[in-house]
Backbone bond lengths (Angstrom), bond angles and torsions (degrees), N, CA, C in turn:
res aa  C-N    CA-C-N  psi(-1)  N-CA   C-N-CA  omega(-1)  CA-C   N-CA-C  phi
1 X - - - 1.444 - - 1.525 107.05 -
2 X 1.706 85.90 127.45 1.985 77.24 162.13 1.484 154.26 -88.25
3 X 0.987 140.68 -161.21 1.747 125.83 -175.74 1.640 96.98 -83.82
4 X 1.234 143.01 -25.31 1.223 150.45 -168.06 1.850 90.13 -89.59
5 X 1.490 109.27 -58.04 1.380 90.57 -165.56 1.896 117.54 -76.68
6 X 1.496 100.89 -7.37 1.803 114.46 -177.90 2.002 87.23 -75.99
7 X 1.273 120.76 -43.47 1.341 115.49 -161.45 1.593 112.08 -62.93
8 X 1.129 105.77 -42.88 0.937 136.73 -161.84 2.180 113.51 -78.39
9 X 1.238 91.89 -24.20 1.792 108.54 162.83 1.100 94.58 -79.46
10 X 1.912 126.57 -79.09 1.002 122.88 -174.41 1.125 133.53 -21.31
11 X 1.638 119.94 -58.41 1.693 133.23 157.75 1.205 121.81 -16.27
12 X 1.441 91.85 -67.90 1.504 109.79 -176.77 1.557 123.27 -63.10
13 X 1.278 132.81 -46.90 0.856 159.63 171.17 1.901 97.54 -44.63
14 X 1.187 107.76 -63.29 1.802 121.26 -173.43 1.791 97.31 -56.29
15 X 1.293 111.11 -46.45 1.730 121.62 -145.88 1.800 78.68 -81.59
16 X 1.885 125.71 -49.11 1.571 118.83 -178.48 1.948 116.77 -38.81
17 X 2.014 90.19 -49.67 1.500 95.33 -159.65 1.702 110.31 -76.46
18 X 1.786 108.82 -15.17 1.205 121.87 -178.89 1.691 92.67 -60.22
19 X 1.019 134.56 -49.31 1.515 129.58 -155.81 1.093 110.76 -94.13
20 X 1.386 138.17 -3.11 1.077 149.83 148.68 1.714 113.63 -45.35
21 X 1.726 138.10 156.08 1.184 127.43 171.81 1.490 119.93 -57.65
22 X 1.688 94.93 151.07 1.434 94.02 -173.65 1.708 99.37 -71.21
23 X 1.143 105.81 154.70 1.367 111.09 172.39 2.054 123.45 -62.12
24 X 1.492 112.41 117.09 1.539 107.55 -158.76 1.376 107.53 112.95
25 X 1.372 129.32 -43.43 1.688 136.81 171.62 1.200 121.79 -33.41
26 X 0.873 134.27 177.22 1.778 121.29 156.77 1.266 104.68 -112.52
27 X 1.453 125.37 157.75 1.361 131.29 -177.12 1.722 93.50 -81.70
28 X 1.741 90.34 177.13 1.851 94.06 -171.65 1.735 78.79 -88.31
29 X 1.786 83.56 158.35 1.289 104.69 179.37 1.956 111.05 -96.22
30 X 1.811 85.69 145.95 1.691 86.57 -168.83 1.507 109.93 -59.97
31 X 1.567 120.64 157.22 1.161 136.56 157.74 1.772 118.91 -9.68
32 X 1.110 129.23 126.03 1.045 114.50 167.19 1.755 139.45 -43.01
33 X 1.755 86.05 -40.97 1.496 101.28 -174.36 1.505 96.30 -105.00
34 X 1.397 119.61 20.59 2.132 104.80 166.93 1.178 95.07 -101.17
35 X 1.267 106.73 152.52 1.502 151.25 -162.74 1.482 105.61 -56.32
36 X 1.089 144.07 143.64 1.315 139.86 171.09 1.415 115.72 -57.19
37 X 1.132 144.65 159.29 1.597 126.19 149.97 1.166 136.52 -24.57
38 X 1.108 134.53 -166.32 1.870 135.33 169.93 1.854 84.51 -122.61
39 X 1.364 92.97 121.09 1.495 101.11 155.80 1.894 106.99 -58.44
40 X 1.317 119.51 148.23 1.398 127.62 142.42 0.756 118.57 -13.25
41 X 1.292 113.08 141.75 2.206 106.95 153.08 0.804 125.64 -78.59
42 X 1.412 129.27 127.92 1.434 139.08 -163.65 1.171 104.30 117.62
43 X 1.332 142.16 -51.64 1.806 147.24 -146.31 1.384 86.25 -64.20
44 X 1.338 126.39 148.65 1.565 131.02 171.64 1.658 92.68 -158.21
45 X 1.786 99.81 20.82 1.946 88.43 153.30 1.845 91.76 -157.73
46 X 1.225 96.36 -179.44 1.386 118.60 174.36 1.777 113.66 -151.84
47 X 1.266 118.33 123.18 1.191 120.44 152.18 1.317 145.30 -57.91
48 X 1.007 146.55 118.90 1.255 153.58 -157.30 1.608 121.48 -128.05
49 X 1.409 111.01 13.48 1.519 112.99 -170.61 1.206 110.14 93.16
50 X 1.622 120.61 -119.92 1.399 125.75 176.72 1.899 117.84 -59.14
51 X 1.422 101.98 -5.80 1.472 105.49 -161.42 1.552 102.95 -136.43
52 X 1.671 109.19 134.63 1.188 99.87 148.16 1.209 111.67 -132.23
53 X 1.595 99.31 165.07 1.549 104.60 -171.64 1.759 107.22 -132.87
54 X 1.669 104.05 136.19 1.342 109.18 176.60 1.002 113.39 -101.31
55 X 1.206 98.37 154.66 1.790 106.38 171.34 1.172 114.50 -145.38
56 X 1.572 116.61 154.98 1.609 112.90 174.92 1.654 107.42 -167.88
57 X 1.274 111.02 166.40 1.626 95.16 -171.51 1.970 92.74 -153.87
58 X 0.864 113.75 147.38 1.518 121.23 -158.41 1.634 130.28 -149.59
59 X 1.066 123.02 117.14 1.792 101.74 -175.97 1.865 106.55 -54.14
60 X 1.452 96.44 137.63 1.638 104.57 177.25 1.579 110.08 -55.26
61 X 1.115 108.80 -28.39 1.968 117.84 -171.89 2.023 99.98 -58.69
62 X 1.327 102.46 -19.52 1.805 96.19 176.11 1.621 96.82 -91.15
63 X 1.056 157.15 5.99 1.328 137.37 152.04 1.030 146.06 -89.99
64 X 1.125 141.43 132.04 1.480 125.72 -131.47 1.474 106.89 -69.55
65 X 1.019 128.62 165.41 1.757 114.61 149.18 1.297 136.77 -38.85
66 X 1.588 106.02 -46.55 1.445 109.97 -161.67 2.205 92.88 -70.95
67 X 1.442 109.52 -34.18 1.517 103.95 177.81 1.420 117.21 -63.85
68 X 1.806 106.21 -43.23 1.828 93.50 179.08 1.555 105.70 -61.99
69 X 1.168 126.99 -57.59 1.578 128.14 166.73 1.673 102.66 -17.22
70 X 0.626 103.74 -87.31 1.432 105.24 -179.72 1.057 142.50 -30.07
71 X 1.503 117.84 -25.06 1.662 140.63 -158.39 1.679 92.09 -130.98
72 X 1.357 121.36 -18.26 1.624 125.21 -162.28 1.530 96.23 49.24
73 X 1.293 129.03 90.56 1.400 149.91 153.88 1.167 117.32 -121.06
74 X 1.338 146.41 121.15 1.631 137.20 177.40 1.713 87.90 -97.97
75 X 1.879 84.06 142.32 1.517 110.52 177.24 1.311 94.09 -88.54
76 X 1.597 104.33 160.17 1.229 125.24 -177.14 1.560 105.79 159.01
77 X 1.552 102.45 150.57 1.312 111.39 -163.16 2.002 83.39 -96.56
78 X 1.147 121.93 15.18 1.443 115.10 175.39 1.246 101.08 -128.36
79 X 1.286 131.09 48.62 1.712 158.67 157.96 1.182 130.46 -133.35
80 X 1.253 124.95 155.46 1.479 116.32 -174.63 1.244 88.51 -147.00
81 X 1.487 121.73 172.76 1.994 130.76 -176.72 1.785 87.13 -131.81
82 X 0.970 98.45 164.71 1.644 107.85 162.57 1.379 92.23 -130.38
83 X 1.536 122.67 160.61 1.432 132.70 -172.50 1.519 104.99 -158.82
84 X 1.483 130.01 114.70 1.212 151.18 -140.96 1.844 94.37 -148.05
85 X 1.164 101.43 130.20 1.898 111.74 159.29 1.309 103.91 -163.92
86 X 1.219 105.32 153.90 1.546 124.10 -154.44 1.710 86.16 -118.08
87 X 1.302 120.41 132.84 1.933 123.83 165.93 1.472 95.54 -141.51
88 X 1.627 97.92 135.66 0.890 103.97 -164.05 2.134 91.98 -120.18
89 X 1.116 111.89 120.38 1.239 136.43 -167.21 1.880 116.56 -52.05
90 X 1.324 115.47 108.74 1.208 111.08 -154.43 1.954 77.84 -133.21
91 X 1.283 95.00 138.54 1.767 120.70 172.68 1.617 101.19 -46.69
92 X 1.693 132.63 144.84 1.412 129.25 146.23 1.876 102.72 75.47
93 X 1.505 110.05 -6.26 1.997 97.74 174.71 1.488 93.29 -144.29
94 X 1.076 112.26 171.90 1.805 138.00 -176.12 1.371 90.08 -66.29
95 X 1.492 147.15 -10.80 1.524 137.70 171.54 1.643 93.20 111.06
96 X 1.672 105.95 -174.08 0.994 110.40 -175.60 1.647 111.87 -130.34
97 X 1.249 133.13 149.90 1.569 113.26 -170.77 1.414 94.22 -96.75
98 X 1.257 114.16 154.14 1.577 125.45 169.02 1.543 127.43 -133.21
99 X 1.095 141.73 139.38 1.338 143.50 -176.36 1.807 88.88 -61.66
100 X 1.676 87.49 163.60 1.392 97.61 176.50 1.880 102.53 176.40
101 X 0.695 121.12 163.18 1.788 125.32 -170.34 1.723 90.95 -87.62
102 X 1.439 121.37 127.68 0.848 139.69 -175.69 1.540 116.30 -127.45
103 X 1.203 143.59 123.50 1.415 153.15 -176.74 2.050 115.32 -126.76
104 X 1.272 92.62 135.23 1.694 86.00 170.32 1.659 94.13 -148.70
105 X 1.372 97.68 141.22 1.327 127.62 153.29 1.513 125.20 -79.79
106 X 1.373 140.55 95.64 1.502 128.86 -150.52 1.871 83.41 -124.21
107 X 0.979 111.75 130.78 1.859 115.95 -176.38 1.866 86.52 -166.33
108 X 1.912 99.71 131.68 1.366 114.36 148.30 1.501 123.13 -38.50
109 X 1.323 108.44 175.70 1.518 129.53 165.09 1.082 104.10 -69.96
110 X 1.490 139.67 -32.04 1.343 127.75 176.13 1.515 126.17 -83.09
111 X 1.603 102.30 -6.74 1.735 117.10 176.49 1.643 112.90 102.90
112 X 1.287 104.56 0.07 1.880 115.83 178.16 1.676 95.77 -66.16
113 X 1.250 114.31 128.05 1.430 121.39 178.32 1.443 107.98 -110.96
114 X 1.486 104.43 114.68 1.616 121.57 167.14 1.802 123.37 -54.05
115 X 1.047 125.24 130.86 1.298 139.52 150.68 1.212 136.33 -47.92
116 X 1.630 110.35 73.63 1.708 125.70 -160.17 1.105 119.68 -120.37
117 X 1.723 106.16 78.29 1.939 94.13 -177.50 1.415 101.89 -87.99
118 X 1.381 103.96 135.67 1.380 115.96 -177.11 1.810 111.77 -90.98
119 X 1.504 111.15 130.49 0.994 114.20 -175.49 1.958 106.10 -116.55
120 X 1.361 113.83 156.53 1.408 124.15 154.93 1.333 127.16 -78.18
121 X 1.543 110.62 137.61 1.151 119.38 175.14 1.512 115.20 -116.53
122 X 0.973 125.60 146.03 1.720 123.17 162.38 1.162 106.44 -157.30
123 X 1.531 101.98 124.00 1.243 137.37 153.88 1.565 137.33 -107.50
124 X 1.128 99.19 109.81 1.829 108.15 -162.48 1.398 103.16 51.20
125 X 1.080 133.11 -128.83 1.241 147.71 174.45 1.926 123.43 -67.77
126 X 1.175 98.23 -23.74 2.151 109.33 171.13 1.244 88.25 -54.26
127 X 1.345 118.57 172.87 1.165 157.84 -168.63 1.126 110.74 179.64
128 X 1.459 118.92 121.07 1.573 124.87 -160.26 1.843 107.28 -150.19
129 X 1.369 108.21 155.37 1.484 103.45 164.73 1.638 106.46 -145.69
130 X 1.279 104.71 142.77 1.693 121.90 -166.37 1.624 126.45 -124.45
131 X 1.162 105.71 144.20 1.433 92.48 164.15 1.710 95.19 -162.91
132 X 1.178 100.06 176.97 1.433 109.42 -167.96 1.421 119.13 -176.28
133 X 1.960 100.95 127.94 1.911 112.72 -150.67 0.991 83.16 -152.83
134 X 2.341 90.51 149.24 1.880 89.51 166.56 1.452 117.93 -80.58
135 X 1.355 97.94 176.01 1.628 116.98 169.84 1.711 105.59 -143.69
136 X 1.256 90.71 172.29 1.251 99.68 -167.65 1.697 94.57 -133.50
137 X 1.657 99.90 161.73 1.881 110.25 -167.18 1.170 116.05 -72.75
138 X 1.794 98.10 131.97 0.961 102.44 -166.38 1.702 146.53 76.66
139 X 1.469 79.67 21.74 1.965 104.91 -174.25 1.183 110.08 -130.35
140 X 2.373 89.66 124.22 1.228 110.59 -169.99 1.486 104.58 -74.74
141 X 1.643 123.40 146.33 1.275 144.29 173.56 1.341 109.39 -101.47
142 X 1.750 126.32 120.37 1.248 133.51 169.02 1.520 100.32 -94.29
143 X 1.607 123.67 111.32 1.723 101.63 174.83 2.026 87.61 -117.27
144 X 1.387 80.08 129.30 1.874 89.71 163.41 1.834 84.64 -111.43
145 X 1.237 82.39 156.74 1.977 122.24 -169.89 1.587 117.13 -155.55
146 X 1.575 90.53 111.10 1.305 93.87 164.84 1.395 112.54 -115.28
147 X 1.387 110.65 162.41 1.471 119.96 -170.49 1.348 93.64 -119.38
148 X 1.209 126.24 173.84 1.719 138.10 135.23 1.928 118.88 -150.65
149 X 1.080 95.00 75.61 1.841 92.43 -178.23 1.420 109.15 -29.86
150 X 1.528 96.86 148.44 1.473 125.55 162.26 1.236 116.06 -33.69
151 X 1.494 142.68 116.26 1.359 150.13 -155.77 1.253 125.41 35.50
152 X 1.312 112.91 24.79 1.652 113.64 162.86 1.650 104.79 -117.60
153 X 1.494 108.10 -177.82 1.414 112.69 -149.57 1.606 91.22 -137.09
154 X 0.962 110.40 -25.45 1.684 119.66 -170.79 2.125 96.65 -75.67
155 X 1.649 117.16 137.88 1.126 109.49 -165.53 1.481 97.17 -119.30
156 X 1.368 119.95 125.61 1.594 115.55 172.03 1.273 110.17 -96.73
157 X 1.846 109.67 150.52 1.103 125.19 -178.53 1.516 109.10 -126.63
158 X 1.344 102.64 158.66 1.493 110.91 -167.38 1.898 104.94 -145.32
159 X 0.759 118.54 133.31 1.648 108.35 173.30 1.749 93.26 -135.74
160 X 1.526 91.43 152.68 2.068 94.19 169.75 1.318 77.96 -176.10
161 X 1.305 102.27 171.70 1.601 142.92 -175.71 1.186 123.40 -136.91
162 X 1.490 107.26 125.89 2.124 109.61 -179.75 1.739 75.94 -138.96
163 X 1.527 76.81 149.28 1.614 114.61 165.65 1.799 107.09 -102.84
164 X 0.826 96.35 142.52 1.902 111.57 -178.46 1.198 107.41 -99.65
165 X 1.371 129.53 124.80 1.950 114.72 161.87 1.620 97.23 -108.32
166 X 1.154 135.57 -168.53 1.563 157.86 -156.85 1.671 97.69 -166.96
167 X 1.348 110.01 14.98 1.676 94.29 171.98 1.396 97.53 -102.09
C-alpha cells in the first residue's frame, strides 16, 4: 500500500467516526414497533418501575403430574409451558401479583410461529399467565411478551430465548 492510498483510509476512516455520536449524546432510539432486546440467559424477570414481571418457559415433562392434571397440560419432553406474572411493587413485602392482559408471540429461529393461547391462572393469591406448544429437539424459542397491568395504559415488553432438548 501506498502513502496516498494509507492517507487516504486514514481520512476516511476519521471523516466515518466523525459522524458517528458525539461522545455523551444519546444514541437514536429503536423503532417504535422493533422488538425489545433478548434479555440474557438466565433473567426470568424484568423491572419496569412500579412493576415487575416474570417470565419463564420450560419443557412440561418437569411438572409434576398432579400440576399438568390440574391445568390439563400433557407432559412431554416434546412440549414446553410459558409462565408469565405480573407484581406489582408495594413498600415493606415481595409486591403484589395482579391480573393484567398479557400477549406472546412464541416463533423459532427460523420465524415458524407457535400456537400459544395464553390462559389465567389463580391460585389463592398467584396470579399467573400460561400457555403451552410443541417443540421439537433441539429448537431455539424466540418468545416476545407483552404485558399491560390492570388499570394502567403503559405496555411492557419482554423478549428471551430457550432451546428445548427431548434427551
Amino acid at each position: 500500500m501506498n502513502i496516498n492510498t494509507a492517507c487516504i483510509a486514514v481520512m476516511t476512516a476519521v471523516m466515518l467516526n466523525a459522524c458517528g455520536p458525539k461522545p455523551g449524546s444519546p444514541t437514536q432510539a429503536p423503532q417504535a414497533d422493533a422488538p425489545p432486546p433478548a434479555e440474557a440467559a438466565g433473567v426470568a424477570s424484568r423491572d419496569f418501575g412500579d412493576y415487575i414481571v416474570h417470565f419463564n418457559a420450560i419443557s412440561t415433562d418437569q411438572l409434576t403430574p398432579e400440576v399438568a392434571k390440574a391445568y390439563n397440560i400433557v407432559r412431554s419432553r416434546n412440549r414446553a409451558l410459558l409462565n408469565v406474572s405480573i407484581v406489582k411493587k408495594m413498600e415493606g413485602t415481595t409486591g403484589q401479583p395482579v391480573p393484567g392482559a398479557v400477549a406472546a408471540l412464541v416463533a423459532n429461529d427460523t420465524g415458524q410461529v407457535k400456537d400459544s393461547n395464553i390462559r389465567e391462572i389463580r391460585e389463592g393469591d398467584a396470579i399467573y399467565y400460561i400457555a403451552d406448544f410443541a417443540v421439537s429437539n433441539a429448537e431455539t424459542l424466540v418468545f416476545t411478551v407483552d404485558v399491560t397491568p390492570i388499570n394502567e395504559t403503559s405496555r411492557f415488553s419482554v423478549r428471551f430465548t430457550r432451546t428445548f432438548y427431548d434427551e
